[in-house]
N, CA, C and O atoms as a DFTB+ gen file, in Angstrom:
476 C
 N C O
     1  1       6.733     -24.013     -15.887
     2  2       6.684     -24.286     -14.468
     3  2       5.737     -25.436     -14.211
     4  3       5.126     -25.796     -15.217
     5  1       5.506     -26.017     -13.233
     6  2       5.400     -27.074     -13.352
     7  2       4.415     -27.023     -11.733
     8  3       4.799     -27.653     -10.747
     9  1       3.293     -26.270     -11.730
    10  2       2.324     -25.696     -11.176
    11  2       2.462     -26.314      -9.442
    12  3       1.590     -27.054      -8.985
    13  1       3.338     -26.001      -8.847
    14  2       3.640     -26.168      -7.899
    15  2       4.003     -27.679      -7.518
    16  3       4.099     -27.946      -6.320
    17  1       4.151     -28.398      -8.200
    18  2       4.596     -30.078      -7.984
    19  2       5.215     -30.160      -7.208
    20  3       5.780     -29.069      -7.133
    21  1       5.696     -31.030      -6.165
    22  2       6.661     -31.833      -5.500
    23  2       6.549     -33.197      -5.068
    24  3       5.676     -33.421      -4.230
    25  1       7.244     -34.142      -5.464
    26  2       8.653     -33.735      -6.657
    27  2       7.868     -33.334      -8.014
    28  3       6.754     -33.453      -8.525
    29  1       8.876     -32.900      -8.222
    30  2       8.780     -32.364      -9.721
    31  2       9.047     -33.255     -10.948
    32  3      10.091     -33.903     -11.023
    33  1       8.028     -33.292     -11.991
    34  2       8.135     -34.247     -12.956
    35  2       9.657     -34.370     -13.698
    36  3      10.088     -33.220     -13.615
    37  1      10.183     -34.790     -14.047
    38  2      11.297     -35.880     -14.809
    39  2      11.684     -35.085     -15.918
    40  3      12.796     -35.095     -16.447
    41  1      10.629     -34.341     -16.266
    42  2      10.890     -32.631     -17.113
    43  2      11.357     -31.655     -16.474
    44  3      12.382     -31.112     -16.888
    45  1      10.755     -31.233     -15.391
    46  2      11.515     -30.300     -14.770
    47  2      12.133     -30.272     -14.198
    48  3      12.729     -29.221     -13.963
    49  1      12.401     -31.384     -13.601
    50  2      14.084     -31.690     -12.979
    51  2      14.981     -31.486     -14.314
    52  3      15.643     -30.449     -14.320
    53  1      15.091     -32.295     -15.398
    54  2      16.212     -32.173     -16.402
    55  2      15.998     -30.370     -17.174
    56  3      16.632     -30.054     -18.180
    57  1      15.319     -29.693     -16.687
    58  2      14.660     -28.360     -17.769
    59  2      14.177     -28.246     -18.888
    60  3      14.284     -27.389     -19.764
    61  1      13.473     -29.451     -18.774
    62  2      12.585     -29.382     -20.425
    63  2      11.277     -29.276     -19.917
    64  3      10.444     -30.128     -20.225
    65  1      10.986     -28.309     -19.156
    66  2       9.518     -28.066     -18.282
    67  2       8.628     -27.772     -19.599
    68  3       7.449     -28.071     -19.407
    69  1       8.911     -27.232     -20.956
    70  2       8.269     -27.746     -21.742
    71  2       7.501     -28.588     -21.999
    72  3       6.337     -28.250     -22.212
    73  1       7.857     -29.909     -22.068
    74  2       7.161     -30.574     -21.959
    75  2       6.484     -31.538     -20.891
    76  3       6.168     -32.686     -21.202
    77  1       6.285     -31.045     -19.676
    78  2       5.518     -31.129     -18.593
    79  2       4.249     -31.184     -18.794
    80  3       3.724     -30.422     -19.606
    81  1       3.344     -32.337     -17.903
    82  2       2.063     -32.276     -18.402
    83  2       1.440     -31.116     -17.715
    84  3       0.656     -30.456     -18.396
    85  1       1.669     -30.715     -16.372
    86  2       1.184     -29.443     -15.731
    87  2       1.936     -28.195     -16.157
    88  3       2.102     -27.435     -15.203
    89  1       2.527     -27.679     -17.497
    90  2       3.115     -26.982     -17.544
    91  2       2.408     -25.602     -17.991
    92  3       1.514     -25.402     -18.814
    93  1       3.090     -24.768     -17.200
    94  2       1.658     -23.508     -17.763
    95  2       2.922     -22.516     -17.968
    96  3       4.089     -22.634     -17.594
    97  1       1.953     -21.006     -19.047
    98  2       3.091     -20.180     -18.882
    99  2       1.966     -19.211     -19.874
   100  3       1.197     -19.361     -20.824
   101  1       2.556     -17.920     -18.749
   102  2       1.662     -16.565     -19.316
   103  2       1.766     -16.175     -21.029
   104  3       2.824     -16.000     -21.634
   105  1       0.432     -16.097     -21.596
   106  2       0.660     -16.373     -22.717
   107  2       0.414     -16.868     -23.867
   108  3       0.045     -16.454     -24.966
   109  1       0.732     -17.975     -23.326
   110  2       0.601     -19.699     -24.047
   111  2       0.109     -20.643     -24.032
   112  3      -0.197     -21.308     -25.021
   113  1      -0.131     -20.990     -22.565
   114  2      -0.986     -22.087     -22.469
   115  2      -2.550     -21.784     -21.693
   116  3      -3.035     -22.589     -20.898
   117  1      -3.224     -20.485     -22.081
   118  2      -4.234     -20.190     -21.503
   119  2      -4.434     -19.142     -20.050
   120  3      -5.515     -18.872     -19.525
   121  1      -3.018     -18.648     -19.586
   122  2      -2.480     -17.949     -18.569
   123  2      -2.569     -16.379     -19.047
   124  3      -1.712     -15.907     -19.794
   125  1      -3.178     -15.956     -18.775
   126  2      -3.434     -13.932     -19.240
   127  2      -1.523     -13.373     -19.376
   128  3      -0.584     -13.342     -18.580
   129  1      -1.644     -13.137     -20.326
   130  2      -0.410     -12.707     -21.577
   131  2       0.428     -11.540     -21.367
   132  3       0.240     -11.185     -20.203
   133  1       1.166     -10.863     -21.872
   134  2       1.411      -9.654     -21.880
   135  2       0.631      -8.081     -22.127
   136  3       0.910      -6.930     -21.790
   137  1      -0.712      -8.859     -23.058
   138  2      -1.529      -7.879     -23.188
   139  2      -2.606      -7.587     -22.178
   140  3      -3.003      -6.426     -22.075
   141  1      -3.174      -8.649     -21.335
   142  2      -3.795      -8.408     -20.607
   143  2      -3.506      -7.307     -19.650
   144  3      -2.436      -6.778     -19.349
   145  1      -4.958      -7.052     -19.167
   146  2      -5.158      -6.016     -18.272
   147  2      -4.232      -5.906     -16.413
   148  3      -3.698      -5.032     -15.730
   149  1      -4.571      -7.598     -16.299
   150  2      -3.954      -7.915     -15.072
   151  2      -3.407      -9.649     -15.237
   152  3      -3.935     -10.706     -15.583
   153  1      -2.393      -9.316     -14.887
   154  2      -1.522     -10.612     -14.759
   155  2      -0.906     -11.203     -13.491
   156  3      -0.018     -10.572     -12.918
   157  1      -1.256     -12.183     -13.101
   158  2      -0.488     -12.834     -12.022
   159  2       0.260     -13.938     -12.140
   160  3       0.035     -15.012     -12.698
   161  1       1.145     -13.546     -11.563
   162  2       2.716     -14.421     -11.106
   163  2       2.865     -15.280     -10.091
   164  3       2.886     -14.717      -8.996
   165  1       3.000     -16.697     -10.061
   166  2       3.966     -16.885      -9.129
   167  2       4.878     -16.601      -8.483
   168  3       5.932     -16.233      -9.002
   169  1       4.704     -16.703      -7.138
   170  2       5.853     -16.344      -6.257
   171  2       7.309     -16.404      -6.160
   172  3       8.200     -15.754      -5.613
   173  1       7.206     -17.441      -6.905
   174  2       9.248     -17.808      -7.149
   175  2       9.336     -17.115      -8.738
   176  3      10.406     -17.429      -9.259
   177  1       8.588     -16.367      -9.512
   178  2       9.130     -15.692     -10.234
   179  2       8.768     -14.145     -10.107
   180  3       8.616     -13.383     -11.062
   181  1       8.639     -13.767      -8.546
   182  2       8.365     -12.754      -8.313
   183  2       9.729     -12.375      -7.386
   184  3      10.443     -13.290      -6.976
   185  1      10.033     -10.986      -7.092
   186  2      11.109     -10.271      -5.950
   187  2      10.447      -9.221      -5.652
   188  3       9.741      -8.525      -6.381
   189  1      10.706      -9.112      -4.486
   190  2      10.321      -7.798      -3.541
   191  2      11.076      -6.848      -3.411
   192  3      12.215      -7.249      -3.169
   193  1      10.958      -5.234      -3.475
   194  2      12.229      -4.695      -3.589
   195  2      11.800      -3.477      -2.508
   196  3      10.709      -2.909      -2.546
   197  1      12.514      -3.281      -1.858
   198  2      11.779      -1.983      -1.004
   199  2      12.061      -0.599      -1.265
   200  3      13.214      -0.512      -1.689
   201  1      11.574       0.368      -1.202
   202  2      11.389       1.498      -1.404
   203  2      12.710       2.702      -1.899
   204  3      12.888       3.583      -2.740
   205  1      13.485       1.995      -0.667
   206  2      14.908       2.716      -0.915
   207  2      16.471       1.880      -1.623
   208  3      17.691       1.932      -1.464
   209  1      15.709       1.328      -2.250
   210  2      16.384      -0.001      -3.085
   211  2      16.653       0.497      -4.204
   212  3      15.792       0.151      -5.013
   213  1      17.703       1.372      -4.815
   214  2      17.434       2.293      -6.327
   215  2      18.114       1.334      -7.070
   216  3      17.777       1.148      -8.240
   217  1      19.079       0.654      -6.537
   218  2      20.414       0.121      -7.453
   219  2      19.342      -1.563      -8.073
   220  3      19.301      -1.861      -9.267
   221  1      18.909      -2.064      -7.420
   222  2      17.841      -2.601      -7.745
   223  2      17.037      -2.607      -8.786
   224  3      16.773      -3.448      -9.645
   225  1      16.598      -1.250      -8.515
   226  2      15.498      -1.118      -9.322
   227  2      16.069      -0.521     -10.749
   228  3      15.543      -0.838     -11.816
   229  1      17.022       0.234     -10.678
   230  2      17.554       0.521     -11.752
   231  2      18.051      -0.967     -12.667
   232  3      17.874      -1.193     -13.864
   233  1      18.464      -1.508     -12.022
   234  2      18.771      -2.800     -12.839
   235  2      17.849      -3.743     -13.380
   236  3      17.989      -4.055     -14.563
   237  1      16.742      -4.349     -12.569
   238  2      15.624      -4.305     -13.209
   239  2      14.874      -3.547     -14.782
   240  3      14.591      -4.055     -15.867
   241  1      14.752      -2.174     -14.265
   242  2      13.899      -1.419     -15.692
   243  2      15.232      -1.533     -16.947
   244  3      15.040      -1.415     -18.157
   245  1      16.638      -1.801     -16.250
   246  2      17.354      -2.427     -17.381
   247  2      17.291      -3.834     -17.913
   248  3      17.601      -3.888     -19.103
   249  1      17.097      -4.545     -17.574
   250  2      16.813      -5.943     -17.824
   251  2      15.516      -5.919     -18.503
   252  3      15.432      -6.760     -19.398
   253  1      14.464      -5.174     -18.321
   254  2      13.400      -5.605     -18.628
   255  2      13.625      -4.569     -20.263
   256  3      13.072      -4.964     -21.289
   257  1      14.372      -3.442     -20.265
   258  2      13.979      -2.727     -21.481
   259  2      13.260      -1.710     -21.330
   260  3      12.479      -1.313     -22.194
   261  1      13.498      -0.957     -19.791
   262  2      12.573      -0.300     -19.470
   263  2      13.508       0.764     -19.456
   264  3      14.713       0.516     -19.488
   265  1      12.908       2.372     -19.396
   266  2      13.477       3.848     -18.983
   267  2      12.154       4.679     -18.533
   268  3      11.082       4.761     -19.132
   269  1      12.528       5.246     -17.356
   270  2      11.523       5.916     -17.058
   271  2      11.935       7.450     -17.065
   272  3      13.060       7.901     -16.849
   273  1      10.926       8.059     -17.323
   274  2      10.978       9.339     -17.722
   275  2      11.048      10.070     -16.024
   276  3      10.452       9.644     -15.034
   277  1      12.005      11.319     -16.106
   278  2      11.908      11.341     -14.992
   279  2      10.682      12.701     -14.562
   280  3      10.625      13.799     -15.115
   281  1      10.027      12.331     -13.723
   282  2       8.802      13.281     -13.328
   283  2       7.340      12.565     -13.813
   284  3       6.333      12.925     -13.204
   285  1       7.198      11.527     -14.931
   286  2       6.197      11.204     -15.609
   287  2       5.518       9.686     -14.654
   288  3       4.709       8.796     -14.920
   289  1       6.292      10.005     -13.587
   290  2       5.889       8.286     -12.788
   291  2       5.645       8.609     -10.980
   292  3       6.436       8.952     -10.101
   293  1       4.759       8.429     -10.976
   294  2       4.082       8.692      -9.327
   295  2       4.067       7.201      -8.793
   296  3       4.386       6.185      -9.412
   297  1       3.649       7.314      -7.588
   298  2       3.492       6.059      -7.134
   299  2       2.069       5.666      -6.750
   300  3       1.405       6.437      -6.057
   301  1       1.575       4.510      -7.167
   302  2       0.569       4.346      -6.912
   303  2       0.164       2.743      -6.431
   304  3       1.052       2.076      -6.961
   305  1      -0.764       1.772      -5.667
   306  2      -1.224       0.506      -5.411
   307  2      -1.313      -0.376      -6.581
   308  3      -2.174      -0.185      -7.440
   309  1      -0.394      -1.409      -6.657
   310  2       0.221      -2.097      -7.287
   311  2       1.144      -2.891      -7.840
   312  3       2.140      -2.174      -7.924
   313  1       1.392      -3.910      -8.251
   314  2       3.235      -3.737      -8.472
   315  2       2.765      -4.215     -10.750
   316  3       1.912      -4.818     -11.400
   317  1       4.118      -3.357     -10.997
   318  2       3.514      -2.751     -12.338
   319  2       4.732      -3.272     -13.071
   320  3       5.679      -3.761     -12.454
   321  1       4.702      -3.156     -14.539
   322  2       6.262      -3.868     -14.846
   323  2       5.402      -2.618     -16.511
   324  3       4.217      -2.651     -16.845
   325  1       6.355      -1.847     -17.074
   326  2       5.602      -1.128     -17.911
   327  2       6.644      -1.305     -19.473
   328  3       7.739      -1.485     -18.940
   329  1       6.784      -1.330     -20.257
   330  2       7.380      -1.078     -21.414
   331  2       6.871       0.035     -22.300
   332  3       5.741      -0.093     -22.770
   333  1       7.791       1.432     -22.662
   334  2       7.249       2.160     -23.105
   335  2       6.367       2.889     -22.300
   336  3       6.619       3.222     -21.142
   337  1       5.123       3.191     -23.030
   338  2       4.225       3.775     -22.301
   339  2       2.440       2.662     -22.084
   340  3       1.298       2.998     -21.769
   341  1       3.151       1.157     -22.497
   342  2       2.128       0.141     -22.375
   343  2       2.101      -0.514     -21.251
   344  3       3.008      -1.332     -21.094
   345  1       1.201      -0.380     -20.283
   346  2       1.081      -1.329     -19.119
   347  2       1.551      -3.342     -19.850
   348  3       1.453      -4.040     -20.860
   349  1       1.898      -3.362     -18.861
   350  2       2.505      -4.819     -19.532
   351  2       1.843      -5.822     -18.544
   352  3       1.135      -6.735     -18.971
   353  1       2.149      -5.590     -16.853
   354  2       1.592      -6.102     -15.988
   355  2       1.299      -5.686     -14.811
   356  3       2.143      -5.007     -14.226
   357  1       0.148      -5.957     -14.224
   358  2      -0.009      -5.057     -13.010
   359  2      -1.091      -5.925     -11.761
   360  3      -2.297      -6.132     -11.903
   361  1      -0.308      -6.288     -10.664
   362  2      -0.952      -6.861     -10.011
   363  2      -1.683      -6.029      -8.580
   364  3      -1.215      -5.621      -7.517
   365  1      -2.653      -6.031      -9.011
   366  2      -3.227      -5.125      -7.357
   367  2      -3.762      -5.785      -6.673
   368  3      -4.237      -6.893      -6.922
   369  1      -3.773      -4.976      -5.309
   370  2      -4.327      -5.839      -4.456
   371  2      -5.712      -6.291      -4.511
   372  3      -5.826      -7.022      -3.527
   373  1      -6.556      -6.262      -4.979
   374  2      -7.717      -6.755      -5.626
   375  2      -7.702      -8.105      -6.297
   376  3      -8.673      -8.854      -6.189
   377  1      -6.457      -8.493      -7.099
   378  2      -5.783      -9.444      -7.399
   379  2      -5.086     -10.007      -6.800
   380  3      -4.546     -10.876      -7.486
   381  1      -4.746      -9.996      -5.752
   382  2      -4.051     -10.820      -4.936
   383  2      -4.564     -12.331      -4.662
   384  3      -3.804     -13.284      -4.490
   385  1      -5.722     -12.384      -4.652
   386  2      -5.900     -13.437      -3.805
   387  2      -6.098     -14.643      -4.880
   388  3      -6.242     -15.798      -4.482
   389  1      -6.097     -14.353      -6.102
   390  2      -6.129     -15.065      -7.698
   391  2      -4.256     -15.280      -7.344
   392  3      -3.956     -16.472      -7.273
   393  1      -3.302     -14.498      -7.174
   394  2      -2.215     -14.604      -7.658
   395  2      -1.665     -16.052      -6.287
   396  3      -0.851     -16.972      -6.207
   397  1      -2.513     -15.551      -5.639
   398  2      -1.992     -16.722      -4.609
   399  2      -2.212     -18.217      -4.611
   400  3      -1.761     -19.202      -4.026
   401  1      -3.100     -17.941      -5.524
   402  2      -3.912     -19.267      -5.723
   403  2      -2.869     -19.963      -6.641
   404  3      -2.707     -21.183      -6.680
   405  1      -2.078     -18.912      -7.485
   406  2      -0.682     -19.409      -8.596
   407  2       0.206     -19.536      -7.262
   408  3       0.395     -20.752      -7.296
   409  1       0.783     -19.155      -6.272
   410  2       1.576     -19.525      -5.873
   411  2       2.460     -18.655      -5.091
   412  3       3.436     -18.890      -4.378
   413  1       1.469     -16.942      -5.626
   414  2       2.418     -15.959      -5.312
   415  2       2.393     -15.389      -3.300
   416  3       1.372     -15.170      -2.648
   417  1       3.585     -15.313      -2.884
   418  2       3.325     -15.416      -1.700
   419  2       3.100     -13.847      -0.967
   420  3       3.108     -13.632       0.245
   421  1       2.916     -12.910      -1.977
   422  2       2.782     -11.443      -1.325
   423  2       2.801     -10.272      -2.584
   424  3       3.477     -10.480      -3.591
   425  1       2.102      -9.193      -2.443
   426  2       2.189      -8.525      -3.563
   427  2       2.764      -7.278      -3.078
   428  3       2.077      -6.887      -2.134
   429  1       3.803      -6.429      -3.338
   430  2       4.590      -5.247      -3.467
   431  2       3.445      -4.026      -4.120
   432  3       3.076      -4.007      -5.294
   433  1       3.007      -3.045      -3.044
   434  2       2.092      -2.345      -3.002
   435  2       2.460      -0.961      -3.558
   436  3       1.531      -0.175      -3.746
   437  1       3.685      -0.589      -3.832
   438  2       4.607       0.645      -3.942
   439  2       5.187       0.461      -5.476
   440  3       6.400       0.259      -5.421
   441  1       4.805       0.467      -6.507
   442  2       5.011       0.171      -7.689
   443  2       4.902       1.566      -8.235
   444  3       4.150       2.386      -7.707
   445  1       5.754       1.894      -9.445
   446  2       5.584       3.669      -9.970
   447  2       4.438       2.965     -11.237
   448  3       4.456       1.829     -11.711
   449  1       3.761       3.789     -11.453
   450  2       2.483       3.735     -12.135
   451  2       2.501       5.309     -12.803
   452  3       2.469       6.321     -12.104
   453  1       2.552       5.313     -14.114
   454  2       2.682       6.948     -15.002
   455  2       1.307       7.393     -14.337
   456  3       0.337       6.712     -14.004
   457  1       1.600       9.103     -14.232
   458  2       1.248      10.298     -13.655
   459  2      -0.023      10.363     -15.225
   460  3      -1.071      10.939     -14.933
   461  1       0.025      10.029     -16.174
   462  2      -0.582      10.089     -17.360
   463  2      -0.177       9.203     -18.179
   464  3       1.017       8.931     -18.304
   465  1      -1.515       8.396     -19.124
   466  2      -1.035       7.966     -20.219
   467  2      -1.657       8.575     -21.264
   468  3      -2.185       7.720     -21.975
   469  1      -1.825       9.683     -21.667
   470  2      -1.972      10.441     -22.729
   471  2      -1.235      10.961     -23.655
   472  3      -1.495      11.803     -24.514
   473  1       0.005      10.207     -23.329
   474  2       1.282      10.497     -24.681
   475  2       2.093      11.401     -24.154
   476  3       3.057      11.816     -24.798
């Protein structure tokens, strides 16, 4: 991505944002990873989904490789993206105001967050 540019460099117009000189990406170029504790996103690679949105969301935890156990997931402040039983990413509102600074324009407060991670 190509850290909010407009216009956008001559890379990311053709999609070789690769090699962009502003090019960042969680991970890789110094951006908190998959392992980290808390990760923030930009806004255009974020979606909002509301509460009574199942078909959604079911498609999502498919895309991502996700299954949730049913009963083992409460809801809690956050928006959470989980694999397995490993937090992967989780932005709270505490973090918000870092994620905005990337670009993100709102954080989804209603995220399922496991009831336990004790196996």
């Amino acid at each position: 991505m190509s850290e909010g540019r407009d216009p956008r460099c001559e890379y990311c117009l053709t999609g070789d944002s690769h090699q962009c000189e502003s090019y960042r990406e969680h991970g890789i170029t110094g951006l908190p990873g998959g392992f980290a504790e808390y990760v923030t996103v930009p806004g255009g690679q974020c979606g909002a989904y509301s509460r009574g949105d199942r078909s959604r969301s079911r498609r999502a935890r498919r895309a991502a490789g996700v299954r949730a156990a049913r009963g083992r997931f409460r809801r809690a402040r956050g928006v959470v993206m989980r694999s397995a039983r490993r937090a992967i990413a989780r932005c709270a509102r505490s973090s918000c105001a870092a994620a905005g600074r990337l670009g993100c324009s709102s954080c989804n407060t209603s995220a399922a967050w496991p009831a336990s991670t004790d196996g």
